[in-house]
VOGU-3710 file (C-alpha; in Angstrom, 3 decimals, decimal comma):
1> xxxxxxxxxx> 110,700/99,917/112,328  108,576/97,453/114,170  108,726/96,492/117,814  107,854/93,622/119,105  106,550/91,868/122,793  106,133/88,438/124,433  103,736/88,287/127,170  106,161/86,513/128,829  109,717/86,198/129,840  111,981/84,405/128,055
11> xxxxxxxxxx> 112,635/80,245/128,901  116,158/80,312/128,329  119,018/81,674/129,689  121,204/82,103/127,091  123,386/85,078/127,001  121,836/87,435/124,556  118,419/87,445/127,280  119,983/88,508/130,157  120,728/91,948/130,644  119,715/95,128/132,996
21> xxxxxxxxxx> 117,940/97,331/130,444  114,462/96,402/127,841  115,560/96,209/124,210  113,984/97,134/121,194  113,857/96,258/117,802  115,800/98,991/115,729  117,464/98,888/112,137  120,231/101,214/112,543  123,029/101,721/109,832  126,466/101,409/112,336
31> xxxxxxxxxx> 130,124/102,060/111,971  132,550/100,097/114,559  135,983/100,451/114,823  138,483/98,336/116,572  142,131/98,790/117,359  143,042/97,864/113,947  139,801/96,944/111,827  136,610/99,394/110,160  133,294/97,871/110,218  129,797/98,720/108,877
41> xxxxxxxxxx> 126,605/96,707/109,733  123,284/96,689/110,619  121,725/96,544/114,718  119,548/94,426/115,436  118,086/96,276/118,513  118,960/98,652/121,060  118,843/99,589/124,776  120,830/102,211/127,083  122,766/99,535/128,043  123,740/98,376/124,109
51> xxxxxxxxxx> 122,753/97,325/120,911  122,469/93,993/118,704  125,341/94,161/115,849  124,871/92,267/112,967  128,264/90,876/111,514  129,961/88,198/109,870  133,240/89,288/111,296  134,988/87,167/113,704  135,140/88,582/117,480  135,908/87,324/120,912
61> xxxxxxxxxx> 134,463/88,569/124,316  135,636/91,046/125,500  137,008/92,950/122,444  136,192/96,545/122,673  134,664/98,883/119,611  133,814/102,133/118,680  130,809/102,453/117,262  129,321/105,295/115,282  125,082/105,792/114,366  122,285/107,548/114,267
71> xxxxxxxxxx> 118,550/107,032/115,417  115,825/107,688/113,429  114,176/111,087/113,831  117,433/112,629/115,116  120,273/114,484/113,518  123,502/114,388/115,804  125,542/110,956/115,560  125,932/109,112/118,442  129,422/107,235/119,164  130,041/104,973/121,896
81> xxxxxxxxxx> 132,345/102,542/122,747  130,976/99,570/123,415  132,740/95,591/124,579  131,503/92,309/123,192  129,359/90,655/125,722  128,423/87,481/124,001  128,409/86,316/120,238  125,596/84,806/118,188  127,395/82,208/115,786  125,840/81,503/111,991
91> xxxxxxxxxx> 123,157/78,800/112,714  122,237/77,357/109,234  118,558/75,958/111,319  117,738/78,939/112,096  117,240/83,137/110,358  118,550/84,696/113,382  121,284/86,786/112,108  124,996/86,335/113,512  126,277/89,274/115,145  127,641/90,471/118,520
101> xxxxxxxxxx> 125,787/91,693/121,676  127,449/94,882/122,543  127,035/96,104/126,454  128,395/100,318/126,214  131,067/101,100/128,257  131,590/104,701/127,105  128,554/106,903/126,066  128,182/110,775/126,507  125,276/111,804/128,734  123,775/113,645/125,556
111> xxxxxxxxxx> 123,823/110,296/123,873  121,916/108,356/126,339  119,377/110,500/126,527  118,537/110,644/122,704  118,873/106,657/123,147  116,215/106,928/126,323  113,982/109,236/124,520  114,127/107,161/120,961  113,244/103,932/123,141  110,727/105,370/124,805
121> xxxxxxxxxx> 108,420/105,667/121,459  108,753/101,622/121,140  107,388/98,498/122,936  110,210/96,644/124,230  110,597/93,205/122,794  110,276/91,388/126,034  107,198/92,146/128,729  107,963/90,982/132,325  104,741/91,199/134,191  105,143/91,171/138,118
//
């Protein structure tokens, strides 16, 4: 697992770059459920506030998942439920994976702080300098 930082913010403000918390760049195997569907895929990154989910599955804002994984170095699977936030569509230009930005809505006290103390040991992928 590699992380990765810009020395400065990013130029855009396109959904997937706005949000409250750092990110970081983490592979994690993940299981989502929805009301009626089973999913498995691969994150892109993470933060306390939610995770990058790589799919080709079609889903609209607002749809609500619960997702299942585990983070490196740790035993105990985390599950949170988490609600679509913004979608990255296939773009045949570019390599950036489509997926879903997921913002958690539900996530046990326990589970946040294995996610604070796993993203802790990384760089975050953006560096805002004051």
């Amino acid at each position: 697992m590699t992380a990765a930082s810009t020395g400065s913010p990013p130029s855009d403000e396109r959904p997937e770059n706005r949000r409250a918390c750092d990110r970081f760049d983490a592979e994690l195997e993940i299981t989502a459920q929805s009301e009626n569907n089973f999913y498995r895929g691969l994150s892109e990154n993470i933060s306390v506030g939610g995770l990058f989910f790589e799919t080709y599955e079609q889903h609209r804002l607002g749809d609500v998942l619960t997702l299942r994984f585990t983070l490196p170095g740790t035993l105990t699977p985390i599950e949170a439920q988490g609600v679509v936030r913004w979608i990255r569509a296939p773009n045949p230009m570019s390599d950036t994976p489509q997926g879903i930005g997921l913002q958690f809505t539900a996530l046990a006290p326990d589970s946040r702080r294995l996610i604070e103390r796993f993203t802790g040991t990384c760089l975050p992928l953006f560096y805002y300098s004051a």
